[in-house]
N, C-alpha and C positions, 0 to 999 in steps of 0.2 A: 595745749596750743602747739605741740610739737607738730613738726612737717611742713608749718607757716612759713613762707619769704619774705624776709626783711632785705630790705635795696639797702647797704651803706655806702655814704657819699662819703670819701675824705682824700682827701691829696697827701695827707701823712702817714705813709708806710705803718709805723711804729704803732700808729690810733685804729689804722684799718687790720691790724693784727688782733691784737689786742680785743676791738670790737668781735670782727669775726669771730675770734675761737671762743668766747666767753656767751654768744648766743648759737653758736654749734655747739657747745657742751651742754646748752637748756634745751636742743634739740629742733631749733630754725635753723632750714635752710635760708643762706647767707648767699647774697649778690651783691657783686662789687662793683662800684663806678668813683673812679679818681678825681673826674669832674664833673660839672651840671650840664654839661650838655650832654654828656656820656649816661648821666644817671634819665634824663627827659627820654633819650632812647631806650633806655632799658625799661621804663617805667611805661613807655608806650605798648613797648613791645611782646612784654610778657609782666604785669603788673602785676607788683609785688603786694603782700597783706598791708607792708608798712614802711616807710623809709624814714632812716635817720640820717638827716641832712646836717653836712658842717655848712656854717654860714660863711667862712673866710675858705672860695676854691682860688683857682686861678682864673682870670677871664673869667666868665660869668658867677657871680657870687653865689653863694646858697640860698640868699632870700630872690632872687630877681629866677632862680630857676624852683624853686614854691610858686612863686605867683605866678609861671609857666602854667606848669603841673597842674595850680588852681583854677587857671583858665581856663583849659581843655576838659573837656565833658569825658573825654577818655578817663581820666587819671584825677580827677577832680575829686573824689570820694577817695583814693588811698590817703591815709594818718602819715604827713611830715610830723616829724618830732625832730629839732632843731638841735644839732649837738654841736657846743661849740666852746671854746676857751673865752670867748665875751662874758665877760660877767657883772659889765657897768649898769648902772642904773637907765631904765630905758632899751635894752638890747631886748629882756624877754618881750616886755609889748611892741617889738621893731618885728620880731620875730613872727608874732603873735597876728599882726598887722599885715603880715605875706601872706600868713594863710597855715602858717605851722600850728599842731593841735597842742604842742608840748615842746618841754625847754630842757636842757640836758646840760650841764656845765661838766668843762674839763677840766682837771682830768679827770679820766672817767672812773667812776665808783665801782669797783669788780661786781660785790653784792649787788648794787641797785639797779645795774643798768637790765638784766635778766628781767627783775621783778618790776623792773619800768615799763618794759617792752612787755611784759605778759597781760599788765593792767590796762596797756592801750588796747590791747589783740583783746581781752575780754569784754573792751570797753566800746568796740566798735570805732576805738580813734579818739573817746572824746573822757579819756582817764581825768 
């Protein structure tokens, strides 16, 4: 799966580190967008294998910029997987409900998130 582009969406430095280096050391190229309107251009513009969306941006949420992305026949087929500190009962099927193919909880699992990301890109999105 090496050489794939995963889009990360997150407005927190520390998560967007973090995320980054740990799927550049499994060998994705990595794109970055701080928020969801930033991530809807990027994802128009040069669309990525997969994007992991936080659901809490600023201004436009990460579920209402899924159901963007879901809209548009452009970007309609790239794998949202939904990473997020939500972890109440009812967020994964909120989630789920946007149009996200997968649920991610923070913080993030060093080991898993690699092997998360490789099963969706095997999986065509639908791990």
């Amino acid at each position: 799966m090496a050489g794939e582009t995963v889009l990360i969406v997150d407005d927190n430095p520390m998560n967007m580190e973090l995320a980054t280096d740990l799927l550049e050391a499994a060998g994705y190229v990595v794109r970055q967008a701080a928020t969801a309107e930033d991530a809807i251009a990027a994802a128009k513009t040069a669309p990525p294998h997969l994007i992991l969306m936080d659901l809490s941006l600023p201004g436009m949420d990460g579920l209402a910029a899924t159901r963007v992305l879901k809209a548009d026949p452009a970007t309609r087929s790239i794998p949202v997987i939904a990473l997020t500190a939500h972890a109440m009962k009812g967020d994964e099927d909120k989630a789920r409900a946007a149009g996200c193919e997968g649920y991610i909880t923070k913080p993030i699992d060093t080991r898993a998130l690699p092997k998360t990301v490789a099963r969706f890109m095997a999986s065509g999105g639908n791990a």
